[in-house]
Structure formats: C-alpha cells, structure tokens
C-alpha positions in Angstrom: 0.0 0.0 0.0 2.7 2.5 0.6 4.6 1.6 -1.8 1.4 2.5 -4.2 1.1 5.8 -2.4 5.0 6.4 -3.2 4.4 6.1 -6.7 0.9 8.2 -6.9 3.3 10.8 -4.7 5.7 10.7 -7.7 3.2 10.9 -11.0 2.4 14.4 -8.5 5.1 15.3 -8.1 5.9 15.4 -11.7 3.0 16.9 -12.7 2.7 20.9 -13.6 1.1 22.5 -11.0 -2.0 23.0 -12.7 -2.6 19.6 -13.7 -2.0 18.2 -9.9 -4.8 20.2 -8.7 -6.9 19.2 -11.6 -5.9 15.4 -10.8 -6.4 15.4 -7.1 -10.0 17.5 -7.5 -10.8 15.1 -9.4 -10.0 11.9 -7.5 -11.1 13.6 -4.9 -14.5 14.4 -5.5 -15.4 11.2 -7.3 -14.4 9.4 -4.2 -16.4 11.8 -2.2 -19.6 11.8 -4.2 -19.3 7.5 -3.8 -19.2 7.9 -0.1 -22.2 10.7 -0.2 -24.0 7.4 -1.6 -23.4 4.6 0.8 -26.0 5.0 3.1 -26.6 2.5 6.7 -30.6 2.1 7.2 -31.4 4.7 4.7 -29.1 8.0 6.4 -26.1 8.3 4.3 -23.5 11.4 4.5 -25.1 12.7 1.2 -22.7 15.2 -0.5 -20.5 15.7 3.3 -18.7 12.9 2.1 -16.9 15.0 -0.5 -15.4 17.2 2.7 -14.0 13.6 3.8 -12.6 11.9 1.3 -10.8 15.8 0.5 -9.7 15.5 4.1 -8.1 12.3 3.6 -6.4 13.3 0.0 -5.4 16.1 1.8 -3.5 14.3 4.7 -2.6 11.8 2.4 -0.9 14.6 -0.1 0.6 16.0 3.1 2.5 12.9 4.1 3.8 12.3 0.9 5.3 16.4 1.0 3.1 17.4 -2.3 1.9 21.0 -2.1 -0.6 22.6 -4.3 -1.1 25.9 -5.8 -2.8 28.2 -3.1 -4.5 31.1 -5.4 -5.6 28.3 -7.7 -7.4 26.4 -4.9 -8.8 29.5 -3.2 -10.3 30.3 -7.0 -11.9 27.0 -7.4 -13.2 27.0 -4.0 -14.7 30.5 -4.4 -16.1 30.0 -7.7 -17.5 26.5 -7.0 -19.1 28.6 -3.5 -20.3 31.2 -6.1 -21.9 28.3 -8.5 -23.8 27.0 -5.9 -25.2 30.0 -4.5 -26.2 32.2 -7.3 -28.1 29.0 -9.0 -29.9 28.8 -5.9 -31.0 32.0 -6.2 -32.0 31.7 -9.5 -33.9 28.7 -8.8 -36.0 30.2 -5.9 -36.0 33.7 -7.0 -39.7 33.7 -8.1 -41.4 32.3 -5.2 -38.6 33.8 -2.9 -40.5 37.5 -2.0 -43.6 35.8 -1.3 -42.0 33.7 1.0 -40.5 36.0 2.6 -43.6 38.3 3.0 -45.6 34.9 4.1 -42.9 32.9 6.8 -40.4 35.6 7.0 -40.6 37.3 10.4 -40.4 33.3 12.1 -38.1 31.9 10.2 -35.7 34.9 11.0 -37.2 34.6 14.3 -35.4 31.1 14.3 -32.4 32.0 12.6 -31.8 34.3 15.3 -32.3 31.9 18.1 -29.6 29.6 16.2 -26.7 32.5 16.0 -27.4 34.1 19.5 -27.6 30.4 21.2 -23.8 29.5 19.8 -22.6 33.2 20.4 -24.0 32.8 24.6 -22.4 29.1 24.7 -19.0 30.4 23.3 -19.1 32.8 25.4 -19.6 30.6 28.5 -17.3 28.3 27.1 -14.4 31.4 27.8 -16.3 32.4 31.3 -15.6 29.1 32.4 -12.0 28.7 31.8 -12.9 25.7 29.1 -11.8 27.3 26.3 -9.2 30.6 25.8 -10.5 33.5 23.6 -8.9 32.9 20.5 -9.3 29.1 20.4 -13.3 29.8 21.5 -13.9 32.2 18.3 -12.4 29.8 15.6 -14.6 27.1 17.6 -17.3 29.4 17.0 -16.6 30.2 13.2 -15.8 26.4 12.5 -18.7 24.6 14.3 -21.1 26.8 12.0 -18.6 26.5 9.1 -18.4 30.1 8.4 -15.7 31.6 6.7 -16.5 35.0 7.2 -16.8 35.1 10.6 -12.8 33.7 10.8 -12.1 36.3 8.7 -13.6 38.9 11.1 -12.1 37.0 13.7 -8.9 37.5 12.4 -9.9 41.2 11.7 -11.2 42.2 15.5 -8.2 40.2 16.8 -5.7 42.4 14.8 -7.7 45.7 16.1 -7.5 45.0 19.5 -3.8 44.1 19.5 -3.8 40.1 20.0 -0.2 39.2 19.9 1.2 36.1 17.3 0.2 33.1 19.2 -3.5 34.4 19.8 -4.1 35.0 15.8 -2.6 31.6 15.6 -5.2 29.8 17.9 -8.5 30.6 15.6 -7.1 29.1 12.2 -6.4 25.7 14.0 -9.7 25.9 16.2 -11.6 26.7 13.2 -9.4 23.1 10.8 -10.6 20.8 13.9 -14.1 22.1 14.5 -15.3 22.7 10.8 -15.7 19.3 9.4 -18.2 18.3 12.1 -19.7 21.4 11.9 -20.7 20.3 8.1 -22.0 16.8 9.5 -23.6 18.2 12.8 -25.8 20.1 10.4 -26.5 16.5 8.6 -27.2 14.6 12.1 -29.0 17.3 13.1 -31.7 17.0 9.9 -31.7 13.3 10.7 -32.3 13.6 14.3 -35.5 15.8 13.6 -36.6 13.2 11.4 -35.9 10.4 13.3 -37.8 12.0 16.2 -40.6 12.6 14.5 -41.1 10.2 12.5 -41.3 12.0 9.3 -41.3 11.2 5.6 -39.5 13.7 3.5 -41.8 12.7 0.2 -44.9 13.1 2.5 -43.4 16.6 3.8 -42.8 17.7 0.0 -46.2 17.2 -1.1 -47.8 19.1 1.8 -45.7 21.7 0.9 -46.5 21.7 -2.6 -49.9 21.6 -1.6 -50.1 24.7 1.0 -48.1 26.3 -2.0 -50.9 25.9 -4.6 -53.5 27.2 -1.7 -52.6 30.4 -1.7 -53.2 30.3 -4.8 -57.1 29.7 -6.0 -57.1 26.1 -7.6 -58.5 27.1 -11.2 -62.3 25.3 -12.1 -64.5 24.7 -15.1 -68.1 25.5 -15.6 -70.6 24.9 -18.7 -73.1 28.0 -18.0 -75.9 28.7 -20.4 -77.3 32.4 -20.2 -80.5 32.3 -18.8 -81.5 35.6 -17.2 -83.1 38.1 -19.9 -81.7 41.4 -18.1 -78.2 39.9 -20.1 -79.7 39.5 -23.6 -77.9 41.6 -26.0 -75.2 43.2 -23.6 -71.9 42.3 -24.6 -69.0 40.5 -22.3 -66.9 43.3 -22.1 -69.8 44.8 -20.2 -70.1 42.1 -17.7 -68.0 43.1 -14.4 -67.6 39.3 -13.5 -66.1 38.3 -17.0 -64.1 41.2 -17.5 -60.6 41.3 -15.2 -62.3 39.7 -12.3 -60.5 36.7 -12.1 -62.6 34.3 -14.4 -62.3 33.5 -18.2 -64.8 33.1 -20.8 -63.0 30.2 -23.1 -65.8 29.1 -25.5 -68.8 30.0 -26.6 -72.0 27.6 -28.1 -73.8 30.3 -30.2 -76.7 28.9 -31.9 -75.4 25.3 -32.2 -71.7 26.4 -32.9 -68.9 26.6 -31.1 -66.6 29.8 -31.2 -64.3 32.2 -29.6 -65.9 34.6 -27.5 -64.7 38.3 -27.4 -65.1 41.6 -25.7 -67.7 42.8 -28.3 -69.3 39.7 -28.5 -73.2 40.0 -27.8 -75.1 37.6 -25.2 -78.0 35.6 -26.5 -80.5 33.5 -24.3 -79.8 29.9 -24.9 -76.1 31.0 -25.6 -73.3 28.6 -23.4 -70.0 29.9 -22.2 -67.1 27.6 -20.8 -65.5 30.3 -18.4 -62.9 29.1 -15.9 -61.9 30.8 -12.7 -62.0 29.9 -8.7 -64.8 28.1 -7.3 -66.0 31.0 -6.1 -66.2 33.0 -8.5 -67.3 30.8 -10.9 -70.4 30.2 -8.3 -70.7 34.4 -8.6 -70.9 33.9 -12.5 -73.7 31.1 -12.5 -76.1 32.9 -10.0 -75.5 36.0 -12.8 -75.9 33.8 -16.2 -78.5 31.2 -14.9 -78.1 27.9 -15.0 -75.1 25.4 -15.4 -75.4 23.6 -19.1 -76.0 19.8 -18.9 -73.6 18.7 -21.4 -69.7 20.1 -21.5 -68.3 22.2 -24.3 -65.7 19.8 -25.6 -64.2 21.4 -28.6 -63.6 17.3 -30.1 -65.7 17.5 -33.6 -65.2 21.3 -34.0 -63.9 23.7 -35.8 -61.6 24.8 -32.0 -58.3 23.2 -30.8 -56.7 24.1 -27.4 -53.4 24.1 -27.4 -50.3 24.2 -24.3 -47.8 27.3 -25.5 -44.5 28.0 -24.3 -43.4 31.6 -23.4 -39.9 31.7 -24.8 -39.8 34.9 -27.4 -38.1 37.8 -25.9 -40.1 40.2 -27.6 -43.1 39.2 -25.5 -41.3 39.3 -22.0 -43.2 41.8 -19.4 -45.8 42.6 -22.2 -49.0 42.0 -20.5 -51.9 40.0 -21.9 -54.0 42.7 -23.3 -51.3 44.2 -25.3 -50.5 41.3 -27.3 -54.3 41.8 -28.2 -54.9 38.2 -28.7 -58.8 37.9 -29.6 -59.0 40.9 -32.1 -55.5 39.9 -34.0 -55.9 36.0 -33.7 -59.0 34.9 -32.9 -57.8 33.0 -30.0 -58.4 33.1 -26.3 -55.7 32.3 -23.7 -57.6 30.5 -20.8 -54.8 29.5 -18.1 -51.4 30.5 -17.8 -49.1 27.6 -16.0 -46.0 29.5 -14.1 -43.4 27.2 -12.2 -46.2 24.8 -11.1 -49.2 27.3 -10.0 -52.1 27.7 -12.1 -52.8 31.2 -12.4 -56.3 33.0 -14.1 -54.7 35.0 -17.3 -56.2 38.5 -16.5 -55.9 41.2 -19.1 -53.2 42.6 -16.4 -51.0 39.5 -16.3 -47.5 40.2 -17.6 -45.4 37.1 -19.5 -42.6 35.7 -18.1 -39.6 33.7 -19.6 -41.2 30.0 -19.2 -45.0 30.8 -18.9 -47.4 27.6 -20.4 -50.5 29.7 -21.8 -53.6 27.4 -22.4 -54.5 28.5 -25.8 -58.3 28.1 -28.0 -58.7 28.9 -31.3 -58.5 27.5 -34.7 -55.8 25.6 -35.9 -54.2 28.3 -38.1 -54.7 31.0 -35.5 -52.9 28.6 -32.9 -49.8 27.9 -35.0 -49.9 31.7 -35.5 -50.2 32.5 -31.6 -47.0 29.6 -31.5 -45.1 31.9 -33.6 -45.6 35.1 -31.1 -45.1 33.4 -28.1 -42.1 31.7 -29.3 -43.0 28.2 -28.3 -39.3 26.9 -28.9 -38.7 23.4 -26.4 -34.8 24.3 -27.5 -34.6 27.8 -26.1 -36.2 25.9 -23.2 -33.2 24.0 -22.6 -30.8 26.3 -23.6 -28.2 28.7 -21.0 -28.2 32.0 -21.6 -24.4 32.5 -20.8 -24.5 36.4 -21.0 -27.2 36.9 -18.4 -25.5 33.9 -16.0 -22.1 35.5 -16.2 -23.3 39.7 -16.1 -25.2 37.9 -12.7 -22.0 36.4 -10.9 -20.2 39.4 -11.8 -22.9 41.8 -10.5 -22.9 39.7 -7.3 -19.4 39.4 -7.0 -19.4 42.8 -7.3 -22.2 43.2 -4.2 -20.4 40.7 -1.8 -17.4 43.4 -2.0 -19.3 46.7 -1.4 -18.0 47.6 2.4 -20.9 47.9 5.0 -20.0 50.4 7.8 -21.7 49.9 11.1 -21.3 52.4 13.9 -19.2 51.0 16.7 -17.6 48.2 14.0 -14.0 48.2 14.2 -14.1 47.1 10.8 -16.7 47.2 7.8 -18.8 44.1 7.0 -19.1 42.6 3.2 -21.7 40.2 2.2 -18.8 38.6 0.2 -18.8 35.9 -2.3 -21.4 33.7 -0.8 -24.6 36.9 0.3 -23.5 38.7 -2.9 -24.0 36.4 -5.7 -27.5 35.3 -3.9 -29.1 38.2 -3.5 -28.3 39.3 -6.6 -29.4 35.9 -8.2 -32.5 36.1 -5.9 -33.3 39.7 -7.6 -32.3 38.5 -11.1 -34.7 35.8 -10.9 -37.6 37.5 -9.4 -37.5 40.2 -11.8 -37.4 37.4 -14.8 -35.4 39.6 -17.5 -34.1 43.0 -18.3 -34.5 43.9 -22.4 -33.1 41.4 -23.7 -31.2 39.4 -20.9 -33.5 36.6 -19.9 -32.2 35.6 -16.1 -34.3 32.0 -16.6 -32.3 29.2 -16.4 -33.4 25.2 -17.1 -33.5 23.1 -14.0 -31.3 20.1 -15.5 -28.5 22.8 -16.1 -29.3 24.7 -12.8 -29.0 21.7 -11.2 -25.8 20.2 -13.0 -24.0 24.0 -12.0 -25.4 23.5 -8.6 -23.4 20.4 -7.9 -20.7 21.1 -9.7 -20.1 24.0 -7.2 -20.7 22.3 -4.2 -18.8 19.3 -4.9 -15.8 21.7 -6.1 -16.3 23.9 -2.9 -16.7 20.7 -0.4 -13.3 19.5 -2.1 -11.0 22.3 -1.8 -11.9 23.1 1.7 -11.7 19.2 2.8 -8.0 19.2 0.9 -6.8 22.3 3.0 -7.5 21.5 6.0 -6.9 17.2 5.8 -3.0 18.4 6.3 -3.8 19.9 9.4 -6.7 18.3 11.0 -5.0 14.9 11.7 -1.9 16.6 12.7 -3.8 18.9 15.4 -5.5 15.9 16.8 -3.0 14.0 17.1 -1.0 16.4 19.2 -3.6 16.2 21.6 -4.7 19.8 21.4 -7.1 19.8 19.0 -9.7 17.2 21.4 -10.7 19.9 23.2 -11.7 21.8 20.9 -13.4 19.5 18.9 -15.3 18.6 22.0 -16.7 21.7 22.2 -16.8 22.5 18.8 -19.5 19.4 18.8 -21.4 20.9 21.6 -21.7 24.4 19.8 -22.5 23.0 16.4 -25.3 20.3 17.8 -27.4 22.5 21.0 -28.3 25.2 18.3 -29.3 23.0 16.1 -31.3 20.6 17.8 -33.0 23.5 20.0 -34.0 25.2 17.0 -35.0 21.9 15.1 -37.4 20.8 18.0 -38.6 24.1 18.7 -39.6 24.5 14.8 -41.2 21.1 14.3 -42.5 20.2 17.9 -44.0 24.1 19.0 -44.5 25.6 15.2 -45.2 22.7 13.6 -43.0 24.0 10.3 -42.9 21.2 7.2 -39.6 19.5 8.1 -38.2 20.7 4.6 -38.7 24.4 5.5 -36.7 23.2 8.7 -33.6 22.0 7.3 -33.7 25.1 5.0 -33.8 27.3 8.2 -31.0 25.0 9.6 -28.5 25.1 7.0 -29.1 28.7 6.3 -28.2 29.8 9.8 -25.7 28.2 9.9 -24.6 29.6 6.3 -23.9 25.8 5.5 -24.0 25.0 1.5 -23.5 21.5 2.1 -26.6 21.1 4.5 -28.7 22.7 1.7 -27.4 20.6 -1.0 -28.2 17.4 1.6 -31.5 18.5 2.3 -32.2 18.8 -1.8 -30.9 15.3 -2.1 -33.5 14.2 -0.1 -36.3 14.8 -2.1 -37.5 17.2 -5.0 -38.7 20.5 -3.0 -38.0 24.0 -3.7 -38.8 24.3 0.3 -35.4 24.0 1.4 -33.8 26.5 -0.5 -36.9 28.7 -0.2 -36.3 29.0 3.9 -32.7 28.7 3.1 -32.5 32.3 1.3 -35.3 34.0 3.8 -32.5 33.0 6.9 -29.6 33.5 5.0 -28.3 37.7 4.7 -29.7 38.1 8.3 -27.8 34.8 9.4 -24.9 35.6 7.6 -24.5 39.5 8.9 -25.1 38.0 12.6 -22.5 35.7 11.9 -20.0 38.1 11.0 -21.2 40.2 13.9 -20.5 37.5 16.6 -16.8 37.3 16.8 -17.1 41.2 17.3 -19.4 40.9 19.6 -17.7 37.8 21.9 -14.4 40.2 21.7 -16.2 43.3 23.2 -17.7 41.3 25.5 -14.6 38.9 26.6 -11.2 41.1 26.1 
C-alpha cells in the first residue's frame, strides 16, 4: 500500500502544477460523491462525504510532501461557492419574495435563536475557563462553518492588538471544529426526522400543496345564459367576466362553437365555458342562470386548445391585453401555468420567460399564436451565458461593497457567498431585463449547482486534511473538537425541536432554516438530495443575509464582550 502511495506521490510530483490540482479535484470528488451514496438504514453522508474523502487526500498529499497551488485552490473554491449559490437564487428567486412576505418574520425569528444560542455558549465556554479567547472564536466560526466570521475574527483580533500566538489559535480551532460542523448540520436534519417520525416525500407534497393554496385552484363550468336582463349586452360589459378573475374560453352560439370576445353580444340559450375559482365561478352562474347539462368539448369542432411556451423575448413583461390576442388571432388564452401554480390570465397578467399559456382557437390561429409566443422546447433547454455570467459578476461585485456599522472596528461585506444570492435572488424575481433573460433550465441549474458544491466541499476538505490529523494527534485539537461538537449540535437541535415540535414548520422548511443559519451549503445541498422540493432553498434564502451578517457580527461581539 505504501509503496502505491509512493508512486501516486511521484506521478504528482511530476505533474505541472495546474494539472495536480486538476488530478487530485478530481480523485477527490469522485471518491467523495461514492461515499455521499453509501447510506446504513437509509441515512447516508449525502454530499459531506466530499469534505471527507478531500480531508483524507489532503493528509494523504501532506504525508507524501506534495503541495498545491494556493491562489488556484482559493479560485476553485470561491467559484465552485459562487456556483452553488447564485443557482440557488436563481432557482428560488420567483417564489422567494412571497416567502418571505408569508414565513419571514419566524423563520428569522429562528435563525436568530440559532446565532445568538452558539454566540452565549461560546461565550460561556471562555467564562468558564474551558476554552481561551482565541481558540473559542475559531470554535465558534468552525462549528457553524463560516468563513467570514474567521475572517472577522482575524480582523477584531488584529484591532484589539492580540499578539502572534492568539491569531494563531483561531485558524487551528476553526481546521478541527469545521468538518463536524458540516455533519452536525446532517445529524441534526436526521435527528429531527428520526424524532418525528417523518417522511421527507410526505413533507414535499404538503408543501406543494399549501403552496398551490394560496393560490385559487383554477375550475371549469358549462353555464348557459338564462336571465333576460343579459340578452344583448356584450362580455366586455359584464363586471364578472371582465378582469375579475374568471375566463370566458368558449362560446356555443346557436349550435356552434366559437371564440368569444369583448364585443361579443349575449344571447338567451347561448353557453360559455369560463374558468376561474370556485367562487367565483359560483358568482358567475347565479348571474348567467343555470349550469349547461352537457360540456363544451371542442372534439368535432372547428376549435383546438393548445399548451404554449413563453420563450420569445419580444413578449417578455408585455401584458396580456397588449398582445391583443382575440381581435389579431381569434384566439383566447384560458390559463397560464408558471413554475407549477395555475394562475387565471387577466388582461393585467405580464409574461414571463417559461410561462405555459392554455391557448383556443382554430388551428391556423394557434400555430400563428405559436409563432408570437415563441414556443421553442430548445430555447427551453438552452443557458443564456451572457445573463449567468453579467449575474456572478454583479454579485461578485455586491459581496465586495463595504458595509459600515457604527461602533464596528471594521466594515462588514456580504462577500462571495450573500452577494451572488441576493443578486441571483433579484435576477430571478424580476425574470429579465430587455433582452437578458435571467431563466435558467432546471437540468442545467442543477448540473451548475453540484458542480459548485462538490468543487467547494473539495477544496476546503483538501486544505485542512494536512492539518486536521496533525492537530489531533498532538492532543490539542480534542478539546476543541469537543466543544466544537457541543456548539454545532445544541443550536441545532434547539431550533429543530422548537420548529417542528411548538411551530409545527414542514420538516423541509426546517432544514432550509437550519442550513441557512448556519450559512452551510453542504446542509442545503443534503437537504435537496432528499427529495425534489423547492422548500429547502426557499427557507434557506429567507435565513440567510440576516444569518450571515449575525455571523460576521458575533466574533465582534464575543471580543467586546470577553477582552
């Protein structure tokens, strides 16, 4: 065996440096993502074991003296941190304000009880001789595995005059306590769910469920027109069929079936297949009459309905009664289908980038319609590279902007983690600018996604393999570890009963909350992988810039407090 490792040592060692960090990345993360998939009664370290196996190349690489490019690894571990962040925020951006508007104040509520329960057990950590100053903060920073808050560590440290071995002690705390700060965040998910017995695919579909709620679950009705006070007004004249949240679809006018319109005139005996909410549509039959005893299929007829993709930028923010749709085409659009929720296609409704409009006309009218609306299943799939890369440089460009506080000794940055999301969170709220179309397609979002977290996990797990097993094995690093357990796991678990057994929040939304107070990628990525949900990153980005900011904030805060 060693003599194998000799000789891997030796193709390394010959390599250019480029090409050994490519090498061991890669050997790296394929390992890691194997490990992520072994799983021991169903719970499995998911995409953690990427920090492992980097932690074992790393002391392995160590060992055998190989060193690798510094500024190349910090790049790939910053870009594969911005990757995964700003394609979360894409990905979430649409349903991210309402979210916030809806959950926000509790969430944050919890978020805060996570930072300011690690900050007051570090704290007592120092009060009780356990732990010195300087080894407590990087404790703190590494059993939340945040990065920013060691670099304000460092930062207060150096303002207060801390002398060589003091900035020392945080660096070392921070190598020991991080990688079980990664997989505290993973036992703490399973603990929840253990406890409670839950099903993740179960929890995903009531989600999915309260989602479509708030949102009125579109109906169908057959009405024929049966009070006389309507005969001869036209439906642009009708209040309940004119931007009030229901759709007139069809018409049966004297034994033929047609587009309505605005200037169309009422007849009695005339049918109309309008489609709304429940209660609307109830509104609408106590006004027409009666409901009609047969449906208004449009099989055997002249009509066709048709599903149309939004994909032509020229439409993009235009809203439905500008394209003038029934006067140019002769076509009605019914429904409008946006990231799962049914929506009623008011006159007011403005297209976005991926909208699936429910389309009746004639066949010729809806192949024209096709052409306007772009209907393109390739432009579906397709990246837009300009917009992604305009994105990560505008949020690059955020994370950097300097944030002066009063009282601060230094200024806080949302750096390259806040940055790139909340721009990526606006980007993909606001759907496009002119021409830049901020949509991207899941497959690729998700293929981005991983990329960067596996990338991220690997770098991070390579730089600090050649210390961690050194520091414990000189019988300092226990201690820290020890505590760096208890920091990571009473947060966590507080939070996660308090959420699930007193709120009674879908377990998804908790391990969004979790990981995000904790500013934890990897915790995000293992709640993703456990089912399909947008939940998890949803509560994820609500937690996240207060978390983060708090974060920064502590090791400032245990300094004026402690020194």
């Amino acid at each position: 065996m060693s003599a194998l490792t000799s000789a891997f040592a030796d193709i390394l060692q010959a390599m250019p440096p480029i090409a050994r960090v490519v090498l061991m990345l890669g050997l790296v993360s394929a390992a890691g993502v194997a490990l992520g998939h072994i799983k021991i009664r169903g719970v499995g370290l998911g995409i953690g074991g990427v920090l492992f196996s980097g932690i074992a190349g790393g002391h392995i690489a160590k060992q055998a003296g190989i060193a690798f490019n510094p500024e190349m690894m910090d790049f790939i571990r910053d870009f594969g941190l911005i990757l995964f962040v700003y394609t979360i925020g894409i990905q979430v951006g649409p349903g991210f304000f309402a979210a916030l508007r809806r959950t926000g104040l509790a969430l944050n509520g919890l978020a805060l009880l996570m930072v300011g329960s690690s900050i007051l057990l570090t704290a007592a950590l120092v009060s009780s001789g356990s732990l010195s100053l300087g080894s407590s903060l990087g404790v703190f920073a590494g059993a939340v595995t945040n990065a920013p808050a060691l670099a304000a560590t460092q930062q207060v440290l150096t303002e207060v005059g801390a002398d060589a071995a003091v900035m020392a002690l945080p660096g070392l705390a921070f190598a020991v306590t991080y990688p079980f700060g990664i997989a505290g965040n993973l036992l703490a998910m399973a603990a929840v769910r253990i406890l409670f017995r839950i099903d993740p695919e179960a929890e995903a579909a009531r989600f999915e469920e309260c989602r479509r709620a708030e949102v009125s679950k579109l109906e169908t009705m057959d009405l024929a027109v049966r009070n006389p006070e309507l005969a001869g007004k036209t439906l642009g004249s009708i209040d309940l069929l004119c931007g009030q949240g229901v759709v007139a679809s069809r018409l049966l006018c004297d034994g033929k079936l047609c587009v309505p319109h605005d200037d169309t005139r009422l007849k009695l005996g005339d049918v109309l297949h309008v489609v709304g909410p429940r209660q609307k549509l109830e509104q609408v039959r106590a006004l027409l009459g009666q409901e009609f005893e047969r449906p208004l299929t449009t099989k055997g007829t002249d009509l066709k309905w048709e599903r149309i993709v939004v994909t032509n930028n020229g439409v993009l923010g235009k809203s439905i009664a500008a394209l003038n749709l029934q006067e140019a085409h002769d076509v009605v659009v019914s429904r409008v289908n946006r990231s799962g929720v049914e929506l009623v296609p008011t006159q007011a409704l403005k297209l976005q980038f991926g909208d699936i409009l429910t389309v009746i006309g004639r066949p010729e009218s809806l192949a024209a319609v096709g052409q306007v609306f772009g209907n393109s299943a390739r432009k579906l799939q397709q990246v837009e590279m300009i917009p992604l890369f305009l994105g990560i440089a505008l949020g690059a460009a955020l994370g950097a902007i300097p944030i002066f506080l009063p009282g601060m000794p230094a200024p806080l940055r949302l750096g390259l983690a806040g940055g790139p999301l909340i721009v990526a969170l606006i980007l993909g709220r606001v759907g496009h600018v002119g021409p830049l179309v901020w949509f991207m397609p899941p497959a690729a979002n998700l293929a981005l996604r991983e990329i960067g977290i596996v990338l991220f996990l690997a770098v991070l797990g390579i730089a600090s393999g050649d210390r961690f097993v050194a520091t414990l094995a000189s019988g300092a690093g226990w201690p820290w570890m020890m505590w760096g357990v208890l920091v990571t796991l009473v947060p966590l678990l507080l939070t996660g009963l308090i959420a699930r057994g007193l709120m009674k929040l879908n377990f998804l939304t908790i391990c969004g909350v979790l990981a995000g107070a904790q500013t934890n990628p990897p915790g995000l990525a293992y709640a993703n992988a456990l089912v399909a949900s947008e939940a998890p990153a949803l509560a994820y980005a609500t937690v996240y810039p207060l978390a983060m900011c708090l974060r920064i904030l502590g090791p400032q805060i245990l300094v004026l407090l402690l020194w």
